[in-house]
C-alpha positions as CSV (number, residue, x, y, z in Angstrom):
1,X,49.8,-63.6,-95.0
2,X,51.2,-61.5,-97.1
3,X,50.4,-59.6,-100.7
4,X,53.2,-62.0,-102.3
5,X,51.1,-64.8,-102.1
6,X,49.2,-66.8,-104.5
7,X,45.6,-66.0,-105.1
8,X,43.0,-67.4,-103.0
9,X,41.6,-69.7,-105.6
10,X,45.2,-71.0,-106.8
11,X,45.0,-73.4,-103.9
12,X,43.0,-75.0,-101.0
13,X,41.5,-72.5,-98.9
14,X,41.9,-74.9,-95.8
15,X,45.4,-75.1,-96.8
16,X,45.8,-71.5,-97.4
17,X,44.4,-70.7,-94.1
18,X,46.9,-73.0,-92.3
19,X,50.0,-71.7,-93.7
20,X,48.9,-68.2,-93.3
21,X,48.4,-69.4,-89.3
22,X,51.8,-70.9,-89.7
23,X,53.4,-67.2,-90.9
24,X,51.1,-65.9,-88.0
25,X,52.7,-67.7,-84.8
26,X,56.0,-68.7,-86.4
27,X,57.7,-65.5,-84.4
28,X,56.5,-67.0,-81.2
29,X,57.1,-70.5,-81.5
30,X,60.0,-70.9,-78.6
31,X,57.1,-70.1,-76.3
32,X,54.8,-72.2,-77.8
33,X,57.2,-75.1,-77.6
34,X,57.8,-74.1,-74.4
35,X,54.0,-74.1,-73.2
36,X,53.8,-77.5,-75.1
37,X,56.8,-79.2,-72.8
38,X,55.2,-77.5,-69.5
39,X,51.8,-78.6,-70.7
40,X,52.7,-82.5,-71.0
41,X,54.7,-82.4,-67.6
42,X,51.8,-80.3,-65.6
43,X,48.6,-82.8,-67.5
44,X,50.6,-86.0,-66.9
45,X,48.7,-86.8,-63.9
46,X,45.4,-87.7,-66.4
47,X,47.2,-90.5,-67.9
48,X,49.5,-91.5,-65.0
49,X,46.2,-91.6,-62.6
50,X,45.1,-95.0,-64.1
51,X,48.2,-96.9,-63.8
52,X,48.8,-95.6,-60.2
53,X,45.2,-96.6,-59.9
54,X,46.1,-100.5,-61.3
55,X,49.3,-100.3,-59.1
56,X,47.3,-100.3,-55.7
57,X,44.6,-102.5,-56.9
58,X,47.3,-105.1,-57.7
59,X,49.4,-104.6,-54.8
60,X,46.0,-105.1,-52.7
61,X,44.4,-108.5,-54.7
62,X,47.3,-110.0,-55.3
63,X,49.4,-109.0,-52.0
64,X,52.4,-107.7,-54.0
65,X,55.1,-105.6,-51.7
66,X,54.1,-102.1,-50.9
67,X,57.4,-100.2,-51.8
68,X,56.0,-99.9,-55.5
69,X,52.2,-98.7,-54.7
70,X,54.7,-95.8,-52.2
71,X,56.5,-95.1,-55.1
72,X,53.8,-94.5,-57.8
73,X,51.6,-93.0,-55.4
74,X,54.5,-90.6,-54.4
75,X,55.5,-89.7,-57.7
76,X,51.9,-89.0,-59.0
77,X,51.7,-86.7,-55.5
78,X,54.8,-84.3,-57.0
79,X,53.1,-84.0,-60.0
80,X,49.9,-82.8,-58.4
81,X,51.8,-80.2,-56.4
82,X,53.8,-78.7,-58.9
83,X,50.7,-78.2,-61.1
84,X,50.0,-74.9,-60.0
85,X,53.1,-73.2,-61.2
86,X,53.5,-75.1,-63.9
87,X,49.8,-74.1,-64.7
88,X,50.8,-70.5,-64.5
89,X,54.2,-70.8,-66.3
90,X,51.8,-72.6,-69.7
91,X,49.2,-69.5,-69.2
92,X,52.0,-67.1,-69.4
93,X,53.9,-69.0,-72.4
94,X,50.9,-70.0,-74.4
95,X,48.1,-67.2,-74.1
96,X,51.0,-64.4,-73.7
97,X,51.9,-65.7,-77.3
98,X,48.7,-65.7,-78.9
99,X,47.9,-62.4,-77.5
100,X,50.6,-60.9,-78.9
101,X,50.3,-62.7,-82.2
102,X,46.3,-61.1,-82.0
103,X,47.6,-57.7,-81.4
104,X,50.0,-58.3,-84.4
105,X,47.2,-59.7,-87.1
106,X,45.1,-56.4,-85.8
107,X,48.0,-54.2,-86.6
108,X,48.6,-55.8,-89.8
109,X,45.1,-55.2,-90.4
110,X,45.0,-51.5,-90.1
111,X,48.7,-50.8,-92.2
112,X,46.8,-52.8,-94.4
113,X,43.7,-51.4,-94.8
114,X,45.8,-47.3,-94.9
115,X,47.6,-49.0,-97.8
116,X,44.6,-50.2,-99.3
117,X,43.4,-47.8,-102.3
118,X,40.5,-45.1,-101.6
119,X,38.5,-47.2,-104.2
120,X,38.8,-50.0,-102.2
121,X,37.5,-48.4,-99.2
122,X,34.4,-47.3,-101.2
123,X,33.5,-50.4,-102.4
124,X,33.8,-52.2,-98.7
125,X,31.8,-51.5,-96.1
126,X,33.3,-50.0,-92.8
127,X,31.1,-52.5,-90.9
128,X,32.8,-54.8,-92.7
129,X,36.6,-53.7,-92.2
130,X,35.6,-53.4,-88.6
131,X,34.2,-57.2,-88.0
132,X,37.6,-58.5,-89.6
133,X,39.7,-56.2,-87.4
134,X,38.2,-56.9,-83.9
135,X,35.5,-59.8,-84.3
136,X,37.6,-62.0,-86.7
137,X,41.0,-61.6,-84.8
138,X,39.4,-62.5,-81.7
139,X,38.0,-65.7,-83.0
140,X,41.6,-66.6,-84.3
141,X,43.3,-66.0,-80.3
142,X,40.2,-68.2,-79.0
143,X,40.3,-71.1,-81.3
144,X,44.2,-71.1,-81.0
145,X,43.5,-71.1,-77.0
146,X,40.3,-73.5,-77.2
147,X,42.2,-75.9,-79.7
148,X,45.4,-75.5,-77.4
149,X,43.9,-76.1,-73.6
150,X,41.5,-78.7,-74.6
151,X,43.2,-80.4,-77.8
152,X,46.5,-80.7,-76.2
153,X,44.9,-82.4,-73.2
154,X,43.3,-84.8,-75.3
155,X,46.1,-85.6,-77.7
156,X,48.7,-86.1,-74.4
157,X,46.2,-88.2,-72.5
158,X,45.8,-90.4,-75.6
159,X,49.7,-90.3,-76.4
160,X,49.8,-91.6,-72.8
161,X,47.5,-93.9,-72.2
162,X,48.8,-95.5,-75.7
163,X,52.1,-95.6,-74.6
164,X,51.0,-97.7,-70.7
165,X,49.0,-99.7,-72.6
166,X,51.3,-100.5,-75.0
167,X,53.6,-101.6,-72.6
168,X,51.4,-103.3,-69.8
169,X,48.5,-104.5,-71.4
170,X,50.0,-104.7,-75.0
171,X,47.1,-107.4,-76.2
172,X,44.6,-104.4,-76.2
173,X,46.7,-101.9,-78.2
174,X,45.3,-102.8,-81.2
175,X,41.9,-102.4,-80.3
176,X,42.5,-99.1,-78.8
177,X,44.2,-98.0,-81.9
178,X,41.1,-98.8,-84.2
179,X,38.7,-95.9,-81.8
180,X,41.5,-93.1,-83.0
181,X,41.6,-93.5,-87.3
182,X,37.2,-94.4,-86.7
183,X,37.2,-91.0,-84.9
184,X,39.6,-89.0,-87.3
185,X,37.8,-90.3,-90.3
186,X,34.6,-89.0,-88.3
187,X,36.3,-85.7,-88.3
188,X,37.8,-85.6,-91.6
189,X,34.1,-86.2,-93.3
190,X,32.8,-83.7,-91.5
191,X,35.2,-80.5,-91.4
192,X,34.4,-79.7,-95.3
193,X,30.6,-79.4,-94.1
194,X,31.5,-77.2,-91.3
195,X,33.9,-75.1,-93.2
196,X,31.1,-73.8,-95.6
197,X,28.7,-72.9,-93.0
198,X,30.7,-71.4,-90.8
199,X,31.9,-69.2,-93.9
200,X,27.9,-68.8,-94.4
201,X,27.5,-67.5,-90.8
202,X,31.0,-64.9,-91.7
203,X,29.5,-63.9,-94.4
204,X,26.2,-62.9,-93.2
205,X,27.5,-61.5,-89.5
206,X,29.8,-58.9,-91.8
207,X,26.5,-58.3,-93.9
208,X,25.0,-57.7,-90.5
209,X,27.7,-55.3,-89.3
210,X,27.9,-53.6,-92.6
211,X,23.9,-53.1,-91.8
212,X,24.1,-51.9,-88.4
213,X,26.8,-49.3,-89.0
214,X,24.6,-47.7,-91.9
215,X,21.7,-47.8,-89.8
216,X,23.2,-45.8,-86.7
217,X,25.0,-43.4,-89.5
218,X,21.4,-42.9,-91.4
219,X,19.7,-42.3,-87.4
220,X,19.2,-38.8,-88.2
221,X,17.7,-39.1,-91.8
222,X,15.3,-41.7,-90.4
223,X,14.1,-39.5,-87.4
224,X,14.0,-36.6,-89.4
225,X,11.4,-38.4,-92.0
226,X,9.3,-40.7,-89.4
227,X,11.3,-43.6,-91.4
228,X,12.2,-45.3,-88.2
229,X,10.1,-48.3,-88.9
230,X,11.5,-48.5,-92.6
231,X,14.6,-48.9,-90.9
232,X,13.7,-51.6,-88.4
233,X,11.9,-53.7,-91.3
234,X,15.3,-53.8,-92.9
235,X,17.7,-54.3,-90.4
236,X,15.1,-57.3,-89.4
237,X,15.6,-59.1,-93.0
238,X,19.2,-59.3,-91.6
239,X,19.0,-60.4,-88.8
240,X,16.8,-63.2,-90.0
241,X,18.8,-64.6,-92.3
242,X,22.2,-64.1,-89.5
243,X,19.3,-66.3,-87.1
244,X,18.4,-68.7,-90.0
245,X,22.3,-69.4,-90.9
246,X,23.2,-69.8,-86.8
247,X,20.7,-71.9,-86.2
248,X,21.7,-74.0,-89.1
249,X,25.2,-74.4,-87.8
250,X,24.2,-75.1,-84.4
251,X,22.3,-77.8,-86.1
252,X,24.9,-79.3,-87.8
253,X,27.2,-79.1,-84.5
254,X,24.9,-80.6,-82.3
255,X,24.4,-83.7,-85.0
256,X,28.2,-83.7,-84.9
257,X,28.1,-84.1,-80.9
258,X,25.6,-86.1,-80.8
259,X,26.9,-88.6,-83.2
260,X,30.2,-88.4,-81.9
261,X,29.2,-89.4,-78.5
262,X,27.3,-92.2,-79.4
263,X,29.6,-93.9,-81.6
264,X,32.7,-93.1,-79.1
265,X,30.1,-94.9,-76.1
266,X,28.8,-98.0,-78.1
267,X,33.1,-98.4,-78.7
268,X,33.5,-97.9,-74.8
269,X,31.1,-100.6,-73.8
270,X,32.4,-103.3,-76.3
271,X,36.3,-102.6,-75.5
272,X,35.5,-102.9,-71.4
273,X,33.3,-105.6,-71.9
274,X,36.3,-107.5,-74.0
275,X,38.9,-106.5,-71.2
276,X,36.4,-107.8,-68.6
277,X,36.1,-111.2,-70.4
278,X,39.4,-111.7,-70.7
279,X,40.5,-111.4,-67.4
280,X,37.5,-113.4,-66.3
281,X,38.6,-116.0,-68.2
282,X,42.8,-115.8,-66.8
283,X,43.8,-115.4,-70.4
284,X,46.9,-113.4,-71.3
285,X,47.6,-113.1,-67.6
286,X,45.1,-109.1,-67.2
287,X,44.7,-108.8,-64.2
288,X,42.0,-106.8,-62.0
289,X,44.0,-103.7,-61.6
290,X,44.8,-103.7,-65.9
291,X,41.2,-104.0,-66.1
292,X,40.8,-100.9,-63.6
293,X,43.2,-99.5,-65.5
294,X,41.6,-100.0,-69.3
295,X,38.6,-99.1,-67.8
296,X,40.0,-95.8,-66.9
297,X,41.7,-95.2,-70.0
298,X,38.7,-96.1,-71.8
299,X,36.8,-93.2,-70.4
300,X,39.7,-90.8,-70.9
301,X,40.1,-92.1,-74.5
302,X,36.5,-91.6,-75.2
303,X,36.4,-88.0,-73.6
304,X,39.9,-87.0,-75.2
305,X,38.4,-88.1,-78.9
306,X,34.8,-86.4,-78.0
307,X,36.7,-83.3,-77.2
308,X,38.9,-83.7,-80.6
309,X,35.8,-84.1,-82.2
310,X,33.8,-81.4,-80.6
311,X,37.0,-78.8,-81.6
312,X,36.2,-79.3,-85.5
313,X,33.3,-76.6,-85.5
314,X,35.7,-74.2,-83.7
315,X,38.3,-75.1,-86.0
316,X,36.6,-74.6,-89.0
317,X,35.3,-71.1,-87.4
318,X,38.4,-69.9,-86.4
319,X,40.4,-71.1,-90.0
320,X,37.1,-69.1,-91.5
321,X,38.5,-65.8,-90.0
322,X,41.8,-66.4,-90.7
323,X,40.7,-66.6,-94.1
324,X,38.4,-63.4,-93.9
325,X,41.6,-61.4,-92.7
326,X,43.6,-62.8,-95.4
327,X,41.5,-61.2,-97.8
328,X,42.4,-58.2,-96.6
329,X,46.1,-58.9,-96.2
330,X,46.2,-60.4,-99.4
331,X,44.0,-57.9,-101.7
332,X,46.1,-56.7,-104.4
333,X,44.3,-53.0,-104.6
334,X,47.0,-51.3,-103.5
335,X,48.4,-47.6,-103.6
336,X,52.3,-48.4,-105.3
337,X,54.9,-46.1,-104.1
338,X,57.9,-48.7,-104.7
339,X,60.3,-46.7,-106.4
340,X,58.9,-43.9,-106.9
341,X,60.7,-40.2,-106.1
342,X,59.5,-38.5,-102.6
343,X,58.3,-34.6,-102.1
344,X,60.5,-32.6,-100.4
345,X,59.0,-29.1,-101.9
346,X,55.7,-28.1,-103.5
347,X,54.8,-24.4,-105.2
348,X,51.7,-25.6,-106.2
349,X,51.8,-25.5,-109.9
350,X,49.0,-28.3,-111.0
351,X,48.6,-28.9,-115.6
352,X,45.9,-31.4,-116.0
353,X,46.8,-33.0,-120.0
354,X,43.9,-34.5,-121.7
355,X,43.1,-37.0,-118.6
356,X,40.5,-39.4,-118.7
357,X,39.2,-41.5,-116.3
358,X,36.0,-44.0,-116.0
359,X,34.7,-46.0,-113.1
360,X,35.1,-49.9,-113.9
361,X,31.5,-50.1,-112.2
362,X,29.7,-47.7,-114.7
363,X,32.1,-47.8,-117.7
364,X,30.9,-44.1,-118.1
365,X,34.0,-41.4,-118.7
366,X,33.7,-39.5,-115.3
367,X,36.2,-36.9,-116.8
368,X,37.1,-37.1,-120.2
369,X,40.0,-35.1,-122.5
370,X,40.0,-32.7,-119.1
371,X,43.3,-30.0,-119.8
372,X,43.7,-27.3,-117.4
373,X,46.8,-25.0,-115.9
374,X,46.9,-24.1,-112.5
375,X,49.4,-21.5,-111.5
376,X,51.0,-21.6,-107.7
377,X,48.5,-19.4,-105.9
378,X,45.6,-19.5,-108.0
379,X,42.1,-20.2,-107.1
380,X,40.1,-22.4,-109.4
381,X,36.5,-22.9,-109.0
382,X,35.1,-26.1,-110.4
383,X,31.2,-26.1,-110.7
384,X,28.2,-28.0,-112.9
385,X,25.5,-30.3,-111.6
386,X,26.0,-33.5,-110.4
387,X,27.7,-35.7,-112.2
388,X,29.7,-33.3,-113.8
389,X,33.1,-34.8,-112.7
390,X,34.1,-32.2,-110.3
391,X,34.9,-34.7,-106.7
392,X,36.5,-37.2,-109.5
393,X,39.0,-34.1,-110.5
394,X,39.3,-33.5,-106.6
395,X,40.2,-37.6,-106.3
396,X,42.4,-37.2,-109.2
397,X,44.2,-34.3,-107.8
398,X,44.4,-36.0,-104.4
399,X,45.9,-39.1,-106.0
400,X,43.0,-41.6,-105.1
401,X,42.4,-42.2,-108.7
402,X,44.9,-42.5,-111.0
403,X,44.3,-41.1,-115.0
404,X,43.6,-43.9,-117.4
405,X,45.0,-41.8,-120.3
406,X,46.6,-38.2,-120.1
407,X,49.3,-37.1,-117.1
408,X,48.6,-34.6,-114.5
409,X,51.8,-33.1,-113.6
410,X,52.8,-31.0,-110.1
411,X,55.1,-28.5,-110.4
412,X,56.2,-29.9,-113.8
413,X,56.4,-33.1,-112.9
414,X,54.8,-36.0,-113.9
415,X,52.0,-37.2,-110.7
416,X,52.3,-41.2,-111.9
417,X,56.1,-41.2,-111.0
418,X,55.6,-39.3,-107.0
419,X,55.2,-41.3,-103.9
420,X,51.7,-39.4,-103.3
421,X,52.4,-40.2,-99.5
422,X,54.9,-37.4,-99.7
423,X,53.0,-35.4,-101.8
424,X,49.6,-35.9,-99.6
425,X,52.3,-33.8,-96.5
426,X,52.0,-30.8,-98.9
427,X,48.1,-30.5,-98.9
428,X,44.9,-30.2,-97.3
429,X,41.4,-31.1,-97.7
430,X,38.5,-29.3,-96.0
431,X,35.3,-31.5,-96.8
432,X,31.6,-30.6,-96.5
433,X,31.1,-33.0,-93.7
434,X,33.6,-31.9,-91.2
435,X,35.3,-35.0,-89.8
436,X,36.8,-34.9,-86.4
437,X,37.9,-38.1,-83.6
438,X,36.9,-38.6,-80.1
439,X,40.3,-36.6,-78.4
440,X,40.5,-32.9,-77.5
441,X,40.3,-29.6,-79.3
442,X,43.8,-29.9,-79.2
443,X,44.1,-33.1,-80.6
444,X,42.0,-32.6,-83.6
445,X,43.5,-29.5,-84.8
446,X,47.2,-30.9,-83.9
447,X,46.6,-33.9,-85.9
448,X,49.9,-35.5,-87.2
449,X,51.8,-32.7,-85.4
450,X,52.8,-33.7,-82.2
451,X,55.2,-31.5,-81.4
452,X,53.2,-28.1,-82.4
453,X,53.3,-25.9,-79.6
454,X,49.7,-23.5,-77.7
455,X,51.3,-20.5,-79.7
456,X,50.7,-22.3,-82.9
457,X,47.1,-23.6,-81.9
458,X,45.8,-20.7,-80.7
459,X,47.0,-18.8,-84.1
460,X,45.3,-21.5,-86.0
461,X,41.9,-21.4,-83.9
462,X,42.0,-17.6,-84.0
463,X,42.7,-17.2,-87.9
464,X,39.8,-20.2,-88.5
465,X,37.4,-17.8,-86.3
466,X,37.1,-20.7,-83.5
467,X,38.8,-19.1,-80.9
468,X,36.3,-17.1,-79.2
469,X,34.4,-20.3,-78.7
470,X,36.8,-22.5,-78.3
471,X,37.6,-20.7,-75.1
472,X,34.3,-20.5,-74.2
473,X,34.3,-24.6,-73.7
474,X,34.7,-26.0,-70.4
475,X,38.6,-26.9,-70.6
476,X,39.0,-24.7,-73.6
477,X,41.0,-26.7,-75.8
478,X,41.5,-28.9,-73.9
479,X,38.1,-30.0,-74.1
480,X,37.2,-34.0,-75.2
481,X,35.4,-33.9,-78.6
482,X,33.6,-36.8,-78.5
483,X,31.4,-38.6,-80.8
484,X,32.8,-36.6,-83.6
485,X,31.8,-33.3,-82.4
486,X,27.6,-34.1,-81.7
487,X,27.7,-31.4,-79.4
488,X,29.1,-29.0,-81.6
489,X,27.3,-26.5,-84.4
490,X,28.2,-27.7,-87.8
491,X,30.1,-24.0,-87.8
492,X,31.8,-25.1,-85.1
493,X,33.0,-28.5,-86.4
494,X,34.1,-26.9,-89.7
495,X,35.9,-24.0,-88.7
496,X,38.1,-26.7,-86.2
497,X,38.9,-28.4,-89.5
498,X,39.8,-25.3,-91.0
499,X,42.2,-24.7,-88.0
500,X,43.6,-28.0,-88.3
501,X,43.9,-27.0,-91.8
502,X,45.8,-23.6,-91.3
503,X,47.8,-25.0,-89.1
504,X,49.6,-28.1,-91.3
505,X,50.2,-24.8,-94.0
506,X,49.3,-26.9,-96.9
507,X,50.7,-25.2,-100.5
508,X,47.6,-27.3,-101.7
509,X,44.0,-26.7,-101.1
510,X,41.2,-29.0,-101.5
511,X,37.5,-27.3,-100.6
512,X,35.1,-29.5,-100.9
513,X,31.9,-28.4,-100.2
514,X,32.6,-26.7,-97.0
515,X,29.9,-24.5,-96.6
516,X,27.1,-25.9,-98.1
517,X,25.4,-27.6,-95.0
518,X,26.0,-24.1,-93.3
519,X,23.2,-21.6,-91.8
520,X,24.1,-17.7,-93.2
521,X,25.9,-17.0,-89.8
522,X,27.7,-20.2,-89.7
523,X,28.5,-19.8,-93.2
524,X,29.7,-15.8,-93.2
525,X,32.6,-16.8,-90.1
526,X,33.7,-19.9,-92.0
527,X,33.9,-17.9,-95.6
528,X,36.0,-15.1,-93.5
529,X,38.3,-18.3,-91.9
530,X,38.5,-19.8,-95.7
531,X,39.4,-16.2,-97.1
532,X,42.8,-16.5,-94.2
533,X,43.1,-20.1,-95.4
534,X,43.3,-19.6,-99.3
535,X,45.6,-16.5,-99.1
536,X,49.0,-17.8,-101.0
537,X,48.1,-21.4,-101.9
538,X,46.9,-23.2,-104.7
539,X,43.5,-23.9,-104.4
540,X,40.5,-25.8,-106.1
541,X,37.0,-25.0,-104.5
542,X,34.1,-27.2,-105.5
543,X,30.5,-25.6,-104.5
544,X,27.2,-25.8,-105.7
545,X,26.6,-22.4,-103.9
546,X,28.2,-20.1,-107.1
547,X,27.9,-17.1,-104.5
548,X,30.7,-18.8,-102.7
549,X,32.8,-18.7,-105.8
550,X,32.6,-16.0,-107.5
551,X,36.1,-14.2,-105.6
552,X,38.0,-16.9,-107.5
553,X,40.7,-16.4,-110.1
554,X,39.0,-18.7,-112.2
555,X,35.6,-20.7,-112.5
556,X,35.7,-24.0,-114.4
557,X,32.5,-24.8,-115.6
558,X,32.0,-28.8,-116.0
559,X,29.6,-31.1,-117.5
560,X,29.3,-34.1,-118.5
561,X,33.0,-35.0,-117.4
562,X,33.9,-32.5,-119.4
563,X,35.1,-28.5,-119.8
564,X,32.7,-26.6,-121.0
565,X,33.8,-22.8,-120.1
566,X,36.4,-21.0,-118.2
567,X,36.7,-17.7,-116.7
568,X,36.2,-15.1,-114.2
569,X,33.1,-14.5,-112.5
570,X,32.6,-11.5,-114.6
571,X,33.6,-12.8,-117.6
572,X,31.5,-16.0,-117.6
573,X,28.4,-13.9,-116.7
574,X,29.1,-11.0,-119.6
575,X,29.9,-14.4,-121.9
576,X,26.1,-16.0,-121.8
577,X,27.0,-19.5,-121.4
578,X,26.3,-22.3,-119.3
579,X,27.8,-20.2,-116.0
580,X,25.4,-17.4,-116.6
581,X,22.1,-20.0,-117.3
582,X,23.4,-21.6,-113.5
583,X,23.8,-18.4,-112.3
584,X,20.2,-17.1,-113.6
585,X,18.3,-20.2,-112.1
């Protein structure tokens, strides 16, 4: 599975899914060869049971010597025994191999989904993202361990049974050998059916999970406005329709079952009833222990192709998710940094020339003919209302988007030929919503800097005015922040970020929003941490708050995508223009 491949639609998606579980396990596959030779030896006993079976019954109706029935029965008594270690040899071969090929796919997944494009990521839900990572992967490693257990047991007991037959009883074989193509073609007829409802039932369990994760992220909003029951009404249309699809494939399984096990049955009853016959009748010298013996295989036979059959809905589930991963692995919205020249050094000089850029889902310029100079150092202010452009100059700037016309250079160099992953080490963005991870104090503020030592940590806390109450936690900083900080102020949260911020020493600053969901405390100790933060660095401040830019170098007035004024706070204000109407109202 890999970003090489063809497109989904260039070939079968059966087929696709396959080979891409081919790629998957093909770096385990001397343990699964392995498990498949200890598998054979430790299930011989199913097959071999019967003809043991017809070698006593002989050796009693017919009085043959008791030398062979001591043989088979000793050979068959081995087996038994050394079934237990064997058992534990396959476990450790087989489910050792699909684990790890689990844990692989899941990795895969999340390089993936870091390479993936911000745009991307805004256009899928986390929900989503998160049901292919854990929900999917796991229904690969069980349908690899379902198919493997239960369809290898089958396939060796009919291989085996086949093969006794074949050789004891040979006038049967051919009769045997019309149940297995009946039962394939069964299976083959039915598997395109199943494959499009179990991608229905995909389909609509991501919906569900895209659903749930809004609604527990939206909890707040929804208490805040009485809007629980709004909530509930909409999170029960989808899980109507996940109900309505289930029960639909349960339907169609059980009609496979069912079918399957009536057809295998009526099958059973005319093949013993023949074998019977024939021996009654002394004809091609069966005797009572073959017909013992066809009678045993004939129920083996039958359960072995009712469990074949019975894997095709968890087949066609699990070949559905590795399909659902693959379009992750395989989506081509990628950020390129083949080739391109790495950041060793920034000074923070930023010239925006004549860029452009529209969203492909609105067609509207988001920024359009947007030149600007940015000198190391500076402070630029972007404001306007929403919609003026300012978070898709921040993306821009970032790297996220790239222009569709005009360059934006960095330090004189052209942005389109920098790996930005390099270039992303030299910045930092403080956001309005203040996002930390379950972890410590510590953790957060250390982020991506493992080796940081208290000294540095404590500088950082005390310079973002989090110190005091940092300390004041019960481990201090090493206290767990869990569920992204719930028990701390928004202040609190912020001024961590801003630490976390102070401490990477970014030469570019990204402030987006950070004190706008503030209280006038909250807000006056952050501004004093972000006055510490800007000092010496480039920085770009969005705000709709113009009291919290007006100590910057230079506002940028924006609207409509566009710039419609520069200057300083002063300036703007003694000019008249749009900054002094904003400012007014």
């Amino acid at each position: 599975m890999t970003s090489s491949d063809p497109p989904r639609g260039h070939r079968d998606p059966g087929e696709h899914a396959l080979r891409a579980l081919r790629r998957l396990f093909r770096p385990h596959r001397r343990h699964l060869l392995g498990a498949l030779a200890v598998f054979v030896v430790k299930h011989s006993p199913v097959w071999l049971l019967p003809l043991v079976t017809a070698t006593i019954v002989d050796t009693v109706v017919l009085r043959l010597p008791l030398a062979g029935m001591w043989v088979a029965t000793g050979l068959i008594m081995f087996i038994l025994v050394v079934n237990y270690p064997l058992h534990l040899l396959y476990v450790r071969l087989l489910h050792g191999s699909v684990r790890r090929a689990g844990t692989s796919l899941r990795s895969a997944l999340c390089t993936r989904l870091q390479e993936l494009s911000i745009g991307y990521h805004n256009r899928t839900s986390a929900g989503v993202l998160q049901a292919k990572v854990v929900r999917d992967v796991e229904t690969v490693e069980q349908m690899v361990q379902q198919t493997t257990d239960s369809g290898l047991g089958a396939v060796t007991v009919l291989i085996g049974g086949l093969t006794v037959v074949g050789v004891r009883a040979p006038q049967f074989l051919p009769l045997l050998l019309v149940i297995v193509p009946l039962a394939a073609l069964v299976v083959l007829r039915l598997r395109s059916s199943l494959r499009d409802h179990n991608e229905e039932f995909r389909q609509d369990v991501e919906h569900l999970a895209a659903r749930v994760n809004e609604m527990t992220r939206l909890i707040p909003v929804t208490r805040a406005h009485g809007l629980e029951g709004h909530a509930l009404r909409r999170m029960d249309a989808t899980l109507r329709r996940v109900l309505d699809s289930g029960l639909r494939l349960d339907l169609l399984n059980g009609r496979v079952a069912s079918l399957s096990w009536v057809f295998l049955n009526i099958l059973g009853v005319v093949f013993l009833t023949a074998s019977a016959l024939v021996a009654y009748l002394g004809v091609w010298g069966i005797t009572a222990g073959d017909v013992v013996m066809l009678s045993a295989f004939l129920t083996t036979s039958t359960t072995s192709l009712a469990t074949l059959m019975s894997l095709a809905p968890v087949i066609s589930k699990g070949l559905e998710s590795v399909r659902s991963a693959s379009e992750v692995l395989r989506t081509p919205d990628l950020e390129d940094h083949k080739g391109k020249a790495e950041v060793t050094a920034v000074r923070g000089a930023v010239e925006f020339r004549a860029v452009d850029h529209a969203y492909a889902e609105t067609g509207r310029p988001a920024v359009r003919d947007f030149t600007l100079s940015v000198a190391p150092g500076e402070t630029v202010a972007l404001v306007g209302p929403s919609g003026a452009g300012k978070s898709t100059v921040l993306n821009l700037l970032i790297g996220f988007l790239r222009p569709q016309s005009g360059r934006i250079l960095l330090d004189g160099v052209d942005m389109a030929g920098l790996d930005l992953r390099t270039y992303r080490r030299f910045i930092s963005v403080v956001p309005q919503e203040p996002i930390l991870f379950d972890g410590t104090v510590r953790e957060n503020v250390a982020f991506g800097l493992p080796d940081v030592d208290d000294a540095a940590i404590r500088a950082a806390l005390r310079d973002a005015n989090a110190l005091d109450f940092v300390e004041s936690l019960p481990d201090g900083v090493e206290t767990s922040v869990a569920d992204r900080g719930s028990h701390l102020s928004g202040g609190q949260r912020q001024r961590l970020v801003i630490a976390r911020a102070l401490l990477r020493d970014p030469r570019l600053l990204i402030l987006d929003e950070a004190t706008s969901a503030l209280d006038v405390e909250s807000e006056a100790l952050v501004q004093q941490a972000l006055a510490r933060l800007v000092r010496g660095r480039t920085t770009f401040v969005v705000a709709h708050r113009l009291s919290t830019v007006r100590s910057a170098d230079r506002i940028v007035v924006m609207r409509d995508g566009a710039i419609r004024e520069t200057g300083s706070h002063d300036e703007l204000l003694r000019g008249g223009g749009v900054y002094a109407r904003l400012h007014a109202g």
